[in-house]
Residue, then its C-alpha position, 0 to 999 in steps of 0.5 A: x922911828x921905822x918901828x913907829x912907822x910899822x906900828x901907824x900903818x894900816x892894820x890888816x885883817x885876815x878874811x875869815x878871820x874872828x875880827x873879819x866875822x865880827x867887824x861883819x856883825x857890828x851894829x851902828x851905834x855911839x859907843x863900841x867896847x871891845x873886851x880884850x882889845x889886844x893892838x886895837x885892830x878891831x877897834x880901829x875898822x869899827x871906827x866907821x861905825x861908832x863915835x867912840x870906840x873904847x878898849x880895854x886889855x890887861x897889857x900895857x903894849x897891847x894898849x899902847x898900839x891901840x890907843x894909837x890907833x884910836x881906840x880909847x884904852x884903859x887897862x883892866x885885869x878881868x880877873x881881879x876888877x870889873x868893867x870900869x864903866x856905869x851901867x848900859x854905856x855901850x851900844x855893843x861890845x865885843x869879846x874875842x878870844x878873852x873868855x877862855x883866858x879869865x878864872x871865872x866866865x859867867x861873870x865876864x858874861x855878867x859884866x858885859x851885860x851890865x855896861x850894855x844898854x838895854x836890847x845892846x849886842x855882844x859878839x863873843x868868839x872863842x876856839x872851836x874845841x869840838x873842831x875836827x882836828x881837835x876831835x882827831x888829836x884827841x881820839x885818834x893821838x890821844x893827846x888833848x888838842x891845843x888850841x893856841x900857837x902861843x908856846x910862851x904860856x902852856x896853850x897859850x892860857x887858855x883855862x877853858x875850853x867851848x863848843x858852840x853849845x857852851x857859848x850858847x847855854x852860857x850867854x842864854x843863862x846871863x840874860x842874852x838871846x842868840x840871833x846869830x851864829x858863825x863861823x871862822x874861815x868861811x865855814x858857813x855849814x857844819x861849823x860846829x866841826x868844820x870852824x876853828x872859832x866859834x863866833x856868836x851874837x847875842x842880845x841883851x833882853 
């Protein structure tokens, strides 16, 4: 009981965090899909702006939260299955922190673009590997830097790493125009060495 209790309360939302940055760059619209929806926190505040907000994650807990916070879920392993809508349902999706963690990343970007009507946005983020704390670890400690404190899975799963540059050349070649990039933890200026994340917002053309 108290245990549910926790879980219906309020999520909370770090500034500057990728879900502040992104909840900031959401268009009005009718349908949200949020890509690696994780306990629907994101979802939940978008809510003001969508009639219906849909995600979709791989765990079946992840989805439990998130259903009770409204979202509605299905579970989808990004790896082995495509996005299981038709195509251009969504007015705009979200993908935070999922792109580093599936085999094949063009094809992620690919499948969001399918299910986005035409002129429909994307806000993808993902870590900063060319921060300068990552520069530090690799240069002066000479140890690849870790971009995760999950220390169940060897940096968290993470299988690939970006810079903003990646994310830009990788959405431009999937069809998208980049109108927007940001960063996390209020770093507006040098953000390709000062933020931890990249955040960017492209549209679909």
């Amino acid at each position: 009981m108290v245990e549910m209790k926790r879980v219906m309360e309020e999520p909370r939302i770090q500034k500057g965090s990728r879900v502040d940055v992104a909840l900031a760059l959401l268009d009005k619209g009718d349908k949200l899909l949020d890509v690696g929806c994780g306990n629907g926190t994101l979802g939940y505040f978008a809510k003001s702006k969508y009639k219906e907000v849909y995600g979709i994650d791989i765990s079946e807990i992840a989805l439990k939260l998130s259903k009770e916070r409204g979202l509605i879920v299905t579970k989808v392993n990004l790896n082995d299955e495509n996005i299981p809508f038709e195509d251009g349902y969504f007015d705009f999706v979200t993908c935070l922190d999922v792109i580093e963690h599936v085999l094949e990343p063009r094809d992620l970007i690919k499948e969001i673009r399918r299910v986005l009507k035409k002129e429909g946005a994307l806000v993808v983020s993902t870590p900063n590997i060319r921060a300068y704390f990552h520069l530090f670890h690799l240069i002066v400690q000479g140890r690849f830097p870790k971009t995760s404190d999950d220390r169940k899975h060897f940096d968290g799963g993470h299988l690939h790493y970006f810079t903003y540059k990646d994310i830009e050349e990788l959405l431009q070649d999937q069809g998208f125009k980049i109108i927007g990039k940001y960063g996390t933890g209020g770093k507006k200026h040098f953000k390709e060495f000062l933020s931890g994340g990249v955040v960017i917002k492209g549209v679909k053309i």
